[in-house]
Residue frames as qw, qx, qy, qz and C-alpha x, y, z in Angstrom:
[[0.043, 0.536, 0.713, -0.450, 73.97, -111.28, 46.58],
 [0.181, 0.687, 0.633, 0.306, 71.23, -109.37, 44.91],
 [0.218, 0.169, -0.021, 0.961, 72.03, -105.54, 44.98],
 [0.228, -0.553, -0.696, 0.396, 69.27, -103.89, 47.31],
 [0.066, 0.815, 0.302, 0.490, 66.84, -100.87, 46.08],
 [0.243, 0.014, -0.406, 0.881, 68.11, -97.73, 47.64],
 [0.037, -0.684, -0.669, 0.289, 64.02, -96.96, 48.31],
 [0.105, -0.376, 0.049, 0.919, 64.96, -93.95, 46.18],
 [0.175, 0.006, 0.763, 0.622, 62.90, -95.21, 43.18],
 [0.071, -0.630, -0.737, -0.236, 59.20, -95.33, 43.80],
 [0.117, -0.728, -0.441, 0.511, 58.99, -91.67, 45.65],
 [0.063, -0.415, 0.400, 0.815, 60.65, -90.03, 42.63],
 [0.005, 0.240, 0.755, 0.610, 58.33, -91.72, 40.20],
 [0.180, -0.625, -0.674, 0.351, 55.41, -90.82, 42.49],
 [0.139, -0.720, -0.232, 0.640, 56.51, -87.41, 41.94],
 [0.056, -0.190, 0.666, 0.719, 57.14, -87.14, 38.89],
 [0.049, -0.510, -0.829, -0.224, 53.51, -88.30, 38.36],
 [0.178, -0.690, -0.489, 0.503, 52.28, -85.83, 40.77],
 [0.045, -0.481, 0.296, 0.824, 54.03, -83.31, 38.57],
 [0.073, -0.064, 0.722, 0.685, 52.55, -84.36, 35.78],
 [0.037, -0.560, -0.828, 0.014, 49.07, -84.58, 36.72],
 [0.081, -0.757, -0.230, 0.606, 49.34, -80.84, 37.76],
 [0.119, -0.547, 0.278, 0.781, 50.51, -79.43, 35.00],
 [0.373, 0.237, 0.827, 0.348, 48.69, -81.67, 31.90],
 [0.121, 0.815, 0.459, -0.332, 45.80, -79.17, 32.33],
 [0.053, 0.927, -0.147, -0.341, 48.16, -76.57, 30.62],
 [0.123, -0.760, 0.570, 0.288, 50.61, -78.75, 28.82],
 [0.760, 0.165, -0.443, -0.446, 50.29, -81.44, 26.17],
 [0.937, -0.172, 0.237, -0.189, 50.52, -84.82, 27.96],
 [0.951, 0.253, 0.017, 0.178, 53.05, -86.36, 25.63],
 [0.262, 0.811, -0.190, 0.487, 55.38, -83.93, 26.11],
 [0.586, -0.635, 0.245, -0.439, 55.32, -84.21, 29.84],
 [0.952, -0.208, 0.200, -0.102, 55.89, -87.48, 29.69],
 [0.717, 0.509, -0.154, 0.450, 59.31, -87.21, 27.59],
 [0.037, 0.730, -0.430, 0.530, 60.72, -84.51, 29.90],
 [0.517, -0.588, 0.513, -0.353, 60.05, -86.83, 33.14],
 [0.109, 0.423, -0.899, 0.030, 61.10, -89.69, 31.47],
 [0.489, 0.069, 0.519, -0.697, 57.87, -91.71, 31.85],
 [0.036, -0.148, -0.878, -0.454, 56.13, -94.48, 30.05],
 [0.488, -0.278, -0.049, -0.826, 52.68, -93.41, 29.24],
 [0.718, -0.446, -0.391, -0.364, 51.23, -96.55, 30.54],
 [0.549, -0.126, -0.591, 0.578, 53.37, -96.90, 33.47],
 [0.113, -0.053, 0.307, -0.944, 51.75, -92.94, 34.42],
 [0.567, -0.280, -0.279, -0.722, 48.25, -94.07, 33.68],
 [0.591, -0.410, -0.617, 0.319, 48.70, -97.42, 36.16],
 [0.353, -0.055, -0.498, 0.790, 50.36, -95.03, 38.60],
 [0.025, -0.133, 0.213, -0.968, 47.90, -92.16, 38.60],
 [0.598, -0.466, -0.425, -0.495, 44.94, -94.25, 39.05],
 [0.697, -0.349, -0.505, 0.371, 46.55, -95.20, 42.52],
 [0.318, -0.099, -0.301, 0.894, 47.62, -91.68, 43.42],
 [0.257, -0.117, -0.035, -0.959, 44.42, -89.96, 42.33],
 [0.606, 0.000, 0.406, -0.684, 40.80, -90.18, 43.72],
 [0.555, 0.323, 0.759, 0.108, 39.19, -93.28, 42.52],
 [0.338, 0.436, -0.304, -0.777, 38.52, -92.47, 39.10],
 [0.671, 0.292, 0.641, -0.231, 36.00, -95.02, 37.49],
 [0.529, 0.826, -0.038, -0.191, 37.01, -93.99, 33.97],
 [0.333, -0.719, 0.582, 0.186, 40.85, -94.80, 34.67],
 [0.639, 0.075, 0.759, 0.096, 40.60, -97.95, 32.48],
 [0.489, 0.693, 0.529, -0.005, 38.78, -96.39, 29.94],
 [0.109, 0.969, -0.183, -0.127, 40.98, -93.18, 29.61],
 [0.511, -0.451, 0.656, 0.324, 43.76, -95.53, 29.30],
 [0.481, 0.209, 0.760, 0.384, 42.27, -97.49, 26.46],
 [0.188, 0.943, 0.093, -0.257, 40.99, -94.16, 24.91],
 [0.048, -0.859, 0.451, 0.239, 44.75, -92.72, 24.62],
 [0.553, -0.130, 0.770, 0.292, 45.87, -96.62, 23.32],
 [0.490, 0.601, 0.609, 0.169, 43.52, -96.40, 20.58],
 [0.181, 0.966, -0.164, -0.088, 44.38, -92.09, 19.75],
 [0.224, -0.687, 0.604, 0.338, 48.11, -93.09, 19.55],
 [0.730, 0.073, 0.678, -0.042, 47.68, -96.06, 17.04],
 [0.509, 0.672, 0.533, 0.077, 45.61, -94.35, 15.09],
 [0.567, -0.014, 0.062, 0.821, 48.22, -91.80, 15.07],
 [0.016, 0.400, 0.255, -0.880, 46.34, -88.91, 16.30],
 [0.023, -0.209, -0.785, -0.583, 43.52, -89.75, 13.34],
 [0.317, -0.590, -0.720, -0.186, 40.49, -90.55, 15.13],
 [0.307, -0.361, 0.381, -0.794, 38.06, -88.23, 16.86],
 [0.383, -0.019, 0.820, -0.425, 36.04, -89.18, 19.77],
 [0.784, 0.375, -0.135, -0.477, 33.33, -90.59, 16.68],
 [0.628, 0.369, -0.682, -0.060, 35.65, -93.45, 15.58],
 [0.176, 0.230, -0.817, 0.499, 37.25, -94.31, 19.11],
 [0.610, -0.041, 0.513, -0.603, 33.72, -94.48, 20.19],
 [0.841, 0.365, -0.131, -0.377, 33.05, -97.39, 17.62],
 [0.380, 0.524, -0.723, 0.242, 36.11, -98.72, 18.05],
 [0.282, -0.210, 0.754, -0.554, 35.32, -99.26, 22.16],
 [0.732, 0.164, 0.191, -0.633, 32.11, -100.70, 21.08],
 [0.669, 0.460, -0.579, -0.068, 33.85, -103.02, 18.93],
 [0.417, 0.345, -0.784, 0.303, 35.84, -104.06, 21.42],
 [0.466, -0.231, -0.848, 0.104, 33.28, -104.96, 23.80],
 [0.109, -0.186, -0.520, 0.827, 33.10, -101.74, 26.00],
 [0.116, -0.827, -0.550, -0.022, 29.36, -100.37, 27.28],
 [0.237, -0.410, -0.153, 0.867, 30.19, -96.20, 26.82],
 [0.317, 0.817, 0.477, -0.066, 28.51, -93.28, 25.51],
 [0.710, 0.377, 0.171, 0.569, 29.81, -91.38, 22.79],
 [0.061, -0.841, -0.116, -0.525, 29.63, -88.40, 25.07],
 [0.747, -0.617, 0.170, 0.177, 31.45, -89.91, 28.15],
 [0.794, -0.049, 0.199, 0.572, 34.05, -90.66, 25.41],
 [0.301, 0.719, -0.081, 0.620, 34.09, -86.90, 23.51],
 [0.423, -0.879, 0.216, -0.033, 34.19, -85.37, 27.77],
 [0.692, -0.576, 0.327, 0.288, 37.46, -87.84, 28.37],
 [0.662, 0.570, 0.164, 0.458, 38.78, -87.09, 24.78],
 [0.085, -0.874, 0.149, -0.454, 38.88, -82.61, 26.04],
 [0.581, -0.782, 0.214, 0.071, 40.15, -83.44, 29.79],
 [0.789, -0.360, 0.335, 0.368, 42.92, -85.29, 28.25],
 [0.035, 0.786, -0.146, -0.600, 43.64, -83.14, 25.46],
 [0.410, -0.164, 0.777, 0.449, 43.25, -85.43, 22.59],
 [0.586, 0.691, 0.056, -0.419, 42.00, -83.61, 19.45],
 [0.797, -0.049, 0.488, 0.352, 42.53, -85.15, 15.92],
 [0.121, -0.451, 0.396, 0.791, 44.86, -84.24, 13.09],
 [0.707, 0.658, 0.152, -0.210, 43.18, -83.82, 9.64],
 [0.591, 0.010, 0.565, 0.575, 45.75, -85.29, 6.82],
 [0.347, 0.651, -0.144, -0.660, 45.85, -82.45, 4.19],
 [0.649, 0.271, 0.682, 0.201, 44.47, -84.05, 0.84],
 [0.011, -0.211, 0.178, 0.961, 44.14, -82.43, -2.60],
 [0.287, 0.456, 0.527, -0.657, 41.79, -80.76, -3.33],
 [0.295, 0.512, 0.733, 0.337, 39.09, -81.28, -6.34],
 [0.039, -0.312, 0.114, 0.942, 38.48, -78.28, -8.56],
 [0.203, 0.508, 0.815, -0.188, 34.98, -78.30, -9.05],
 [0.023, 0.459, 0.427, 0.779, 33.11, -76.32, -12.05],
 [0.095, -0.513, -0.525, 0.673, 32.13, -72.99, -10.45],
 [0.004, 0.413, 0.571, 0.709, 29.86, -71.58, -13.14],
 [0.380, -0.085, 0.350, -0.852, 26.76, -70.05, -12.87],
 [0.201, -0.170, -0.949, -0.176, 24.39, -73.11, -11.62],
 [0.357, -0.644, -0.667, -0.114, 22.49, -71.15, -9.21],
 [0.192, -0.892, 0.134, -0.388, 22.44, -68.87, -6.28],
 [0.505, 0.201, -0.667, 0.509, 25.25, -68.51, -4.18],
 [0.608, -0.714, -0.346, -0.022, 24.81, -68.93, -0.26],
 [0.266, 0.836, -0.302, 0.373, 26.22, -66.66, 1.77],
 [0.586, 0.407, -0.542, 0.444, 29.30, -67.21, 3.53],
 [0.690, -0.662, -0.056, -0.288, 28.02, -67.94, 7.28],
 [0.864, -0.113, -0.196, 0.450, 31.29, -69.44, 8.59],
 [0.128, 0.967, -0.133, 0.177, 33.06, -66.66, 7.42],
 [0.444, 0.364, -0.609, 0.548, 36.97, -68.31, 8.87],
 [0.450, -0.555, 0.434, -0.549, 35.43, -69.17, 12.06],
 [0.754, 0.198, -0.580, -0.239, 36.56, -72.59, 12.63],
 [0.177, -0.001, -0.813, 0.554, 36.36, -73.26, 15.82],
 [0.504, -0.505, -0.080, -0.696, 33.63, -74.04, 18.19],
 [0.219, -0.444, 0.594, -0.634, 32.92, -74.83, 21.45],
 [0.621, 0.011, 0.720, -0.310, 30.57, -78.25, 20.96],
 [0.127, 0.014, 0.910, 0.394, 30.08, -80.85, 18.37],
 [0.296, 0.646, 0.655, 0.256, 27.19, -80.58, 15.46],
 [0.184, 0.864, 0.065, -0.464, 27.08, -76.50, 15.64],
 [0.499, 0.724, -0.048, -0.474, 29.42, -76.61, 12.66],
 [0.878, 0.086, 0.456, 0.115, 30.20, -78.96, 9.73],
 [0.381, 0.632, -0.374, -0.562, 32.12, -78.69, 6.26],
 [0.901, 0.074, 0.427, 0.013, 32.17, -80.47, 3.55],
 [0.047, 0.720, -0.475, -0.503, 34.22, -80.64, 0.13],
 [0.974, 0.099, 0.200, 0.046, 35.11, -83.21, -2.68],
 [0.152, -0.640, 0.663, 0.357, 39.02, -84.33, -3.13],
 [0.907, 0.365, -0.162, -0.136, 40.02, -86.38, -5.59],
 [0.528, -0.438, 0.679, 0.261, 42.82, -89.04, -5.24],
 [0.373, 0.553, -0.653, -0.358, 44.62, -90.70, -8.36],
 [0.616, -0.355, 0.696, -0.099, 44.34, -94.53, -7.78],
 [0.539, -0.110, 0.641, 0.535, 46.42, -96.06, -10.68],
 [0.171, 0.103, 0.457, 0.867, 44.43, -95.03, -13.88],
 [0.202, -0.535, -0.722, -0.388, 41.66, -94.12, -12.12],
 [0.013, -0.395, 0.402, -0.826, 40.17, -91.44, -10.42],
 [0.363, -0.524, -0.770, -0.026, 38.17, -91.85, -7.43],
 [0.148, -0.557, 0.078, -0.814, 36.20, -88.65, -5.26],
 [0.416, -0.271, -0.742, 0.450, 35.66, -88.50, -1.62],
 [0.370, -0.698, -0.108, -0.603, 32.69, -86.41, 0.03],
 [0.423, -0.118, -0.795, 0.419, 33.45, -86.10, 3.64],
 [0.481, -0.807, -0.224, -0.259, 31.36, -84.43, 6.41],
 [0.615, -0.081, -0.576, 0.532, 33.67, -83.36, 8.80],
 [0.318, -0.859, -0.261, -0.304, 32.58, -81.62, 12.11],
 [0.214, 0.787, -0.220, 0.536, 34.90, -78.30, 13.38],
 [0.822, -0.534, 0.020, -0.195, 34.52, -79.57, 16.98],
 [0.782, -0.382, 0.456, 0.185, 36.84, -81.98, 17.03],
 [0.305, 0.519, -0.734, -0.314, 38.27, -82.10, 13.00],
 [0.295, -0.189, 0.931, 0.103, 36.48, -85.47, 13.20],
 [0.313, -0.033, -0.705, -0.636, 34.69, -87.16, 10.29],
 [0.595, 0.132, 0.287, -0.739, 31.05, -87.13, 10.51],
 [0.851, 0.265, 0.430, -0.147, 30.19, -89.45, 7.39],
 [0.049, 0.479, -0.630, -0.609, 32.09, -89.78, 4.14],
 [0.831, 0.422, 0.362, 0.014, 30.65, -91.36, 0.47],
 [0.246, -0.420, 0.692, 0.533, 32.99, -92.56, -2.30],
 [0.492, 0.674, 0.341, -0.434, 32.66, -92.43, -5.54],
 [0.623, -0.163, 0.307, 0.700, 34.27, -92.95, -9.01],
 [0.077, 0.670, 0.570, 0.469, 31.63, -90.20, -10.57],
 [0.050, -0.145, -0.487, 0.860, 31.44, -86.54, -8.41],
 [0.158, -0.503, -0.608, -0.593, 27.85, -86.28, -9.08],
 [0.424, -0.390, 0.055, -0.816, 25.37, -84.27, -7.27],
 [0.879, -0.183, -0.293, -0.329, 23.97, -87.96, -5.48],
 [0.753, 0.303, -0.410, 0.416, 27.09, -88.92, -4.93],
 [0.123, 0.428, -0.243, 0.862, 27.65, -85.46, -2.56],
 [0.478, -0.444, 0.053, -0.756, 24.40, -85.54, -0.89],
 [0.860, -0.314, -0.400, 0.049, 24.69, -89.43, 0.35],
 [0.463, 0.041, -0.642, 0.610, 27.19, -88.17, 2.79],
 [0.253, -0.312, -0.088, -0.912, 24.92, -85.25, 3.97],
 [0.694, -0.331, -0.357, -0.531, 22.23, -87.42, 4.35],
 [0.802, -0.105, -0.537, 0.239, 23.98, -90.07, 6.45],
 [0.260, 0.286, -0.320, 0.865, 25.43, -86.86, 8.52],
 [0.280, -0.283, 0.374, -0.838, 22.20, -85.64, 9.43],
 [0.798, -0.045, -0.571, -0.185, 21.32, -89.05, 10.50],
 [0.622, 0.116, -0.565, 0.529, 23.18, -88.75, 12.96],
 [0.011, -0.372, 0.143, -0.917, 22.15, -85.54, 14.39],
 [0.190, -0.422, -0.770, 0.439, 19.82, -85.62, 18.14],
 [0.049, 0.789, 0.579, 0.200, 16.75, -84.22, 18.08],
 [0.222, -0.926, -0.106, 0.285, 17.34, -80.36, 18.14],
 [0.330, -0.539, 0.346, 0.694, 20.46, -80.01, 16.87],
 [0.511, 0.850, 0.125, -0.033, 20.44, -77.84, 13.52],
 [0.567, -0.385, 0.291, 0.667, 24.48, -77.70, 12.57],
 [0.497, 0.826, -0.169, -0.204, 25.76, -75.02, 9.47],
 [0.825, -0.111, 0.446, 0.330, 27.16, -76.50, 6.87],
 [0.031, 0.865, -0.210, -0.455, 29.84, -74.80, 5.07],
 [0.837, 0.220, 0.417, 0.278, 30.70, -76.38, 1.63],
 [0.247, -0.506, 0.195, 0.803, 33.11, -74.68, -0.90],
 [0.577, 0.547, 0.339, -0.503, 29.80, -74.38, -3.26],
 [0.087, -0.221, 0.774, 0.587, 30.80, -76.36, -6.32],
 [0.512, -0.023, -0.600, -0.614, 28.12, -77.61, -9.08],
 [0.333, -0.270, -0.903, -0.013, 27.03, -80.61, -6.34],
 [0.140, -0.290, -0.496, 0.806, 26.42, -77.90, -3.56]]
């Protein structure tokens, strides 16, 4: 005969959820979810039943599918384009709010870095950043740079935009030439982007294109 549940199982996961909802606020999520022993999508089913309706509960699910894939790559800029891709109706501000509650900011892959002719080409700007890389909403501040990669005998230069907010890419132009044109198509395409008001500083590391 079939070995009968000792009814011990579903109040312990329950709690174990319960615990984990409380504490995420203060503790990375992924972590949590190792110590109680917890598949992530088994806690995201579970805590849409234990917590208030939450009308997002889907969406914060397929949010955190799409940030683990991408191995912790994409900010809320891709994963919105992504959802959109895949069919979902969201705003790219519904996705940066449920990006913060759930504490999913992206890594930046360290690349090297292109040693651009610092002569004298002009005037230098001064140093408004100053090592403050952090801020508290998206467009207040941007940087840019050009890296070079090696690909077989050839080189090729990347201009990204990338905005301090989140460490997520704003625009990027490629390129097998670093020219001055070359730099400013990402720029341009950046502040394309930008909603009426918003004025972001951008903090390049003032080579010849800058």
């Amino acid at each position: 005969m079939p070995k009968k549940s000792s009814g011990l199982e579903e109040p312990t996961t329950a709690l174990k959820i319960s615990a984990v909802i409380a504490l995420k606020a203060s503790h990375p999520l992924p972590l949590l979810l190792a110590a109680a022993g917890l598949p992530r999508s088994t806690f995201f089913h579970r805590q849409a039943a234990l917590k208030a309706p939450d009308r997002h509960a889907e969406l914060r699910a397929r949010i955190h599918e799409i940030f683990t894939k991408a191995m912790g790559r994409y900010g809320h800029r891709r994963i919105h384009a992504e959802l959109l891709g895949g069919g979902w109706q969201v705003a790219k501000k519904t996705v940066l709010k449920l990006m913060r509650a759930e504490g999913l900011v992206c890594k930046v892959r360290s690349k090297r870095r292109y040693a651009s002719y610092k002569g004298t080409v002009g005037k230098v700007a001064e140093n408004l950043l100053k090592r403050q890389f952090d801020t508290e909403a998206p467009n207040l501040k941007w940087v840019t740079d050009v890296t070079e990669f090696k690909i077989a005998d050839r080189k090729v230069y990347l201009s990204p935009v990338l905005d301090l907010f989140d460490r997520s890419i704003v625009s990027y132009s490629v390129s097998q030439s670093p020219t001055v044109a070359f730099a400013n198509q990402s720029l341009s395409e950046a502040i394309g982007t930008l909603a009426a008001g918003e004025a972001p500083m951008v903090h390049s590391d003032q080579g010849f294109q800058y």
